[in-house]
N, C-alpha and C positions, 0 to 999 in steps of 0.2 A: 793195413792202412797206415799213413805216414801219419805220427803223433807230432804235434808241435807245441812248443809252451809259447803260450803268447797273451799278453795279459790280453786283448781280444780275445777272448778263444772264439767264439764261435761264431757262426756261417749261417744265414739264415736265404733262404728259399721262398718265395710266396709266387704261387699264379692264382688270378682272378677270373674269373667266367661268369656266364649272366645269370648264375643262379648261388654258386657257393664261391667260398676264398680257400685254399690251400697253404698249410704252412708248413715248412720242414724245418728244424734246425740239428746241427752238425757241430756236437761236441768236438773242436782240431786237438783238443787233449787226451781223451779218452774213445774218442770212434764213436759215441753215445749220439742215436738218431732221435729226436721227439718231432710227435705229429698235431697240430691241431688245424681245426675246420671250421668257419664261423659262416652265415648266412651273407652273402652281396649286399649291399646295401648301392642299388641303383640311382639313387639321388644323389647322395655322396660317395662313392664309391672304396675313395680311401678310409674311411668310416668304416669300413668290412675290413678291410686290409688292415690295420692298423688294431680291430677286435682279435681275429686272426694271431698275428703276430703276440698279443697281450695274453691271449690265450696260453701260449707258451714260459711263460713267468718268465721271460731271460731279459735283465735289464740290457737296454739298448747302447748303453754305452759300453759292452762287452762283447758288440758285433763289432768283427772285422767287416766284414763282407753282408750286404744285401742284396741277394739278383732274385728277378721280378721279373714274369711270363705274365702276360695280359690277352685276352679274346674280347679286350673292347672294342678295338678298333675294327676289328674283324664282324664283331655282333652288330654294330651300329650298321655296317656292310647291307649285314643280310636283312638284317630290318630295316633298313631305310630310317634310318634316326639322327644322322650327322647332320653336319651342319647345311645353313641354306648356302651352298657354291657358287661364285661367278666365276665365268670364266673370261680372259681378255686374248685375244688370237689376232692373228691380221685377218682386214677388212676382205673380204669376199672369202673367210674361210669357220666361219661361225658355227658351221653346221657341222663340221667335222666328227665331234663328241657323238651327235647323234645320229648319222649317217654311218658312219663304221666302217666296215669292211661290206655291208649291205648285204647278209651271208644268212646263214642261219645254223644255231650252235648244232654242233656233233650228235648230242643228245636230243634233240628236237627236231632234227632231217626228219622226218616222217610225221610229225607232228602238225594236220592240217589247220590247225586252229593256231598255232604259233603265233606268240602276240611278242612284239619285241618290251608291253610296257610301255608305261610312264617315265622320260631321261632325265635321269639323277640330276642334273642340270637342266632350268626351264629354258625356254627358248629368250624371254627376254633378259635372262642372265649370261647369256654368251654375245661379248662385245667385241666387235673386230676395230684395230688401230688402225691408222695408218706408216708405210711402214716396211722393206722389203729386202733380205736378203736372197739371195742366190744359193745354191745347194752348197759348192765350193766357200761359201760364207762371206763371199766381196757381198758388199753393199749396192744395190742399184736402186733405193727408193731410203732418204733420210729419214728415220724415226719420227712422225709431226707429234710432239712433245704434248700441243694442245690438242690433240684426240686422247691423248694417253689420257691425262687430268679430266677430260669430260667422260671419260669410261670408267675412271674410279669413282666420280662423282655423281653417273648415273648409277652404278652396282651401290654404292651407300645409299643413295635414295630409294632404290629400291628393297633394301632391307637383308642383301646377302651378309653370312658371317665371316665368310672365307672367301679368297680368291686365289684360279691357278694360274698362271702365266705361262703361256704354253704358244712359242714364236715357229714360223718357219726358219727350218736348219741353225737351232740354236746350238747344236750338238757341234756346227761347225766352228760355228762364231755367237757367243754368248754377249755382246755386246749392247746388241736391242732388248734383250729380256733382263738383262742386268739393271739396264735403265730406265725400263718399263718398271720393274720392282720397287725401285729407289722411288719411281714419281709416288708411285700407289702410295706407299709409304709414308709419303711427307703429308698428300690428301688425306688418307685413311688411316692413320696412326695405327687407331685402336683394332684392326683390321690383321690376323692371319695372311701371311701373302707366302704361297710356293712356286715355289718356278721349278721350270723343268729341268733344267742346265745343271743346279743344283741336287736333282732328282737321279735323272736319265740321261746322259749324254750321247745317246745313241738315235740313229734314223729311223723313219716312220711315226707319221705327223701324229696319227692315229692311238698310236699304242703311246706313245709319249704324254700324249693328252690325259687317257685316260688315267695313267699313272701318277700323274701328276694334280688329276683331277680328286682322285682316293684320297692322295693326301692331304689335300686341302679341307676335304671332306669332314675327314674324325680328326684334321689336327686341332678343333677350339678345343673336342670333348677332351682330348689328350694332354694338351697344355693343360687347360685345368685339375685333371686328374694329377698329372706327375707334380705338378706346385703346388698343390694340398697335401700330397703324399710326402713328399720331400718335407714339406714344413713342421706335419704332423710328426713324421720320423727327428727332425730336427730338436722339436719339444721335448723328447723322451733321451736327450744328449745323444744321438746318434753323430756319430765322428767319421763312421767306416766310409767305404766306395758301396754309390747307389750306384747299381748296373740294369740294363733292361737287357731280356734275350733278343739275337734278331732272328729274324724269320727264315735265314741261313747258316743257324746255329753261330757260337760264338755269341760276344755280350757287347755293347754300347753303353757309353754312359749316360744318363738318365736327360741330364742339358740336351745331348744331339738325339736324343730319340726325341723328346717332345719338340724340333723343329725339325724331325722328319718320322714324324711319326710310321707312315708307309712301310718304313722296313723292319716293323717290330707288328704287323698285323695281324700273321700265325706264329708268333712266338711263343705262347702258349702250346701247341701242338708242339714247337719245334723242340722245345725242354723233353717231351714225352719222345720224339723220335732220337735224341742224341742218347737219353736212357735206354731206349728200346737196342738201339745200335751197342749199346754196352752189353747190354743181355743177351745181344746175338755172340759177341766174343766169347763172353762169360760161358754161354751154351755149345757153343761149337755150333751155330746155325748161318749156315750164309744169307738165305732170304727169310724175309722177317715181311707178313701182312702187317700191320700196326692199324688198331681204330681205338678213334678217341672219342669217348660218350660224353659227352658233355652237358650244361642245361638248356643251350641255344642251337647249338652245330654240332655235327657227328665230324671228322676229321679222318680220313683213309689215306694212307702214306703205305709205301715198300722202303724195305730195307736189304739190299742186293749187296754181295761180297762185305757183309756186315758192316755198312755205309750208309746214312742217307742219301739221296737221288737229290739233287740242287739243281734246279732250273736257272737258267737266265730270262728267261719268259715265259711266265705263267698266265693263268686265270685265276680269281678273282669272283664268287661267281661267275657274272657273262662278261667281266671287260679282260681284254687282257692288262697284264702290270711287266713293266720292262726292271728287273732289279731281281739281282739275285734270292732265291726263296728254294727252302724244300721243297718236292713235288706233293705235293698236297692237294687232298680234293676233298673242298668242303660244300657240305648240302646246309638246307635250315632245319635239319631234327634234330632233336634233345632231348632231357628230360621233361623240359620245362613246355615245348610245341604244341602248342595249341590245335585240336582239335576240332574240326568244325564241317557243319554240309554246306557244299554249293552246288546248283544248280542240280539237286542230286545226288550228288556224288562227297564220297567221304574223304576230305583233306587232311593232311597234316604238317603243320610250319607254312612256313618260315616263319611266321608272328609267334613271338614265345612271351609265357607267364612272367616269366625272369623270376625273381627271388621277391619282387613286391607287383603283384600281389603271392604270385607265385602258383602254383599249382592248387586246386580245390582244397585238396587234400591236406594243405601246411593251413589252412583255417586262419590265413592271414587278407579275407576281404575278394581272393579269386574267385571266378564264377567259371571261368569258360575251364572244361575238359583239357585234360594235358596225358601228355602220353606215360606221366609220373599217376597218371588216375585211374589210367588204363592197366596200368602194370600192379597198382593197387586190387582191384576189381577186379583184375587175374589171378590174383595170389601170388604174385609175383615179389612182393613186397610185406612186411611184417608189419604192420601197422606202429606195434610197441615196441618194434625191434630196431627203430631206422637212426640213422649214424649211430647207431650203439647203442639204443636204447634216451639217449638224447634230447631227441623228436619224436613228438607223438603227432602220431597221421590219423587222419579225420575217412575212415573209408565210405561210413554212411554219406558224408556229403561226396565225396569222390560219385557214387554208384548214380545219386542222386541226379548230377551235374551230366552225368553221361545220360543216365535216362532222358532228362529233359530237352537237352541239345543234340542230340545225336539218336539214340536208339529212335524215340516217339518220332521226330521227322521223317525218320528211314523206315518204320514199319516194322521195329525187330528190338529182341531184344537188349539190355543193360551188355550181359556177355559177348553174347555174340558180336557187338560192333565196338567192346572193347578189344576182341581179339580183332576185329577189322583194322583198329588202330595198329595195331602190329604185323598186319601184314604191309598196309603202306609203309611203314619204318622201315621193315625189312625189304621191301622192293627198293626205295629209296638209298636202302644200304647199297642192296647187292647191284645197283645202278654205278655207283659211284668205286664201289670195287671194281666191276666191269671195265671200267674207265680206265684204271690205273693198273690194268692186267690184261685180260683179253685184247681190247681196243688196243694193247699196244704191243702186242705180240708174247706176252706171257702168260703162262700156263699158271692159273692158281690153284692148281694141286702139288706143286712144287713147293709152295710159302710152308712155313710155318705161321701162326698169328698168334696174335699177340695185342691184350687190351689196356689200356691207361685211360685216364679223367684227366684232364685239364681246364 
């Protein structure tokens, strides 16, 4: 390793997930690695971030470098927890978001109960303007300036936090959505506004939408996370470069990520696959499985001619997203997955414990079963042994929490539908692996694999 003297010496690393914070720092003097680990704090999130970092003794004003991997945006995703969205579109094209491609995903073709859900967007939060370019981008219908003003001023009244802007063929000609942006703006000041132009400058109405619709989504929770975080780091004399990972590897600075948040939403995962792709050189391995366990989402990537795979068009869950991103395939299992019967049948995720209340087991006020309860109640787990003796786990109420919600409704024992919980995980896994191998013509007895936490 390359030693440098630099009155900064050191280099500091943090990713967040919906259950724990991660910190690394990097002595640039000596090559000296230190680790610590602190609990999410879901309310405030920089609040864990910044326990995290403190954990490390290393005064702040001796960082050169802070780069920061986040599964916030990404968990708000899967749980449905961002903000309430409007969307503003031209007038007869409203339904766009929610109509789609009218298809049914890959994974659910044989699924006769396929329910496409509840759209992230309600029906009377998608307003159409008046308004009309052409594909080629000439104008053949003038912006009517006072629809724009009564669609930002119906979305405020009606209580949305966010809004996307999302025109026909703005990809060609950004002109209407530019100035659709600016009116919102003057109306709704205090209002988040993303446009697509800004986003996605590429065709199809649909995929634009949605992309642009994500980002509208987690960007309030995102603003306010990166300007607590920032200020909080600000307190402790921080001077260095804040960087966010994006979700195509490589860093962003902290200002353009929180006014587009979208392209930093597996950034978390992507820090673990640019590592992984290191270890593949380091090893001599050209394909690399990579899965990443987390507290909210499990994470399945390949690593091929010791590379990440970079999409230009992904998924999202079920929407698609037009913007460069590793090929990533994330489900709702974690540690943190909540456990539960429906209809009969024994579920797990996407609703997770997160870090408050958290899993039975952390004895911080959670009730519902987590697959961290399951793995307890297996032996899976050390009760007095957990992040290194650290954390003390609560097994009696783990076993308890399972009996009551799970075993007694099912007819069976604490065990046995703890190991039940592991076998939907692991279907769930091996679905999502299928995905990013078989389904696309690779053989995974060929991988090697390879696990990380983000």
């Amino acid at each position: 390793m390359k030693v440098t003297k630099n009155a900064n010496r050191f280099r500091i690393a943090v990713d967040i997930g919906g259950t724990f914070v991660d910190a690394i720092e990097l002595d640039q003097q000596t090559g000296a690695v230190r680790l610590a680990k602190a609990p999410t704090t879901p309310a405030r999130p920089a609040d864990g971030v910044m326990d995290a970092i403190n954990r490390l003794g290393t005064p702040l004003d001796q960082v050169d470098t802070f780069v920061h991997g986040t599964t916030l945006g990404l968990n708000a995703i899967i749980e449905r927890r961002g903000a309430i969205t409007g969307i503003i579109t031209n007038a007869g094209f409203e339904d766009v978001f929610e109509i789609g491609r009218a298809d049914v995903p890959g994974y659910d073709m044989f699924n006769f109960a396929y329910n496409k859900g509840i759209p992230l967007v309600k029906r009377r939060h998608r307003v159409g303007v008046k308004g009309r370019l052409q594909f080629d981008g000439r104008e053949t219908e003038p912006l009517d300036e006072e629809s724009v003003i009564a669609a930002a001023k119906q979305l405020q009244a009606a209580g949305v936090e966010a809004i996307a802007i999302c025109l026909l063929h703005s990809y060609r000609n950004a002109k209407h959505e530019e100035r659709v942006a600016q009116l919102v703006r003057d109306v709704c000041p205090e209002l988040p506004v993303s446009i697509s132009c800004e986003i996605t400058r590429e065709y199809r109405e649909y995929e634009r939408t949605t992309t642009t619709v994500l980002d509208a989504y987690i960007r309030p929770i995102y603003e306010r996370y990166i300007n607590a975080l920032n200020e909080a780091l600000q307190k402790q004399n921080f001077a260095g470069s804040f960087l966010i990972m994006r979700s195509s590897g490589g860093a962003m600075t902290a200002q353009l990520a929180a006014k587009t948040p979208i392209f930093t939403v597996v950034s978390g995962p992507a820090g673990g696959m640019i590592g992984s792709a290191e270890l593949a050189r380091v090893l001599c391995k050209n394909q690399l499985l990579t899965l990443d366990y987390g507290g909210t989402s499990l994470d399945a990537s390949l690593i091929e001619e010791q590379k990440p795979i970079v999409l230009y068009e992904a998924n999202m869950e079920h929407f698609p997203v037009l913007m460069p991103i590793f090929d990533i395939r994330c489900i709702g299992t974690g540690g943190g997955s909540i456990a539960r019967v429906e209809d009969g049948l024994l579920k797990v995720g996407p609703q997770s414990a997160g870090a408050v209340p958290g899993p039975v087991a952390y004895g911080r006020g959670g009730t519902d079963p987590t697959t961290t309860d399951s793995s307890l109640a297996l032996g899976y787990l050390d009760p007095n042994n957990f992040l290194g003796g650290k954390m003390q786990l609560d097994a009696e109420a783990s076993l308890a929490a399972i009996t009551e919600k799970l075993a007694t409704p099912l007819n069976t024992d604490a065990t046995t539908v703890a190991a039940g919980v592991f076998d939907v995980l692991i279907a769930k896994t091996v679905g999502a692996v299928r995905e990013i191998t078989v389904d696309r013509g690779r053989d995974p007895s060929e991988f090697s694999c390879t696990a990380f936490s983000s």
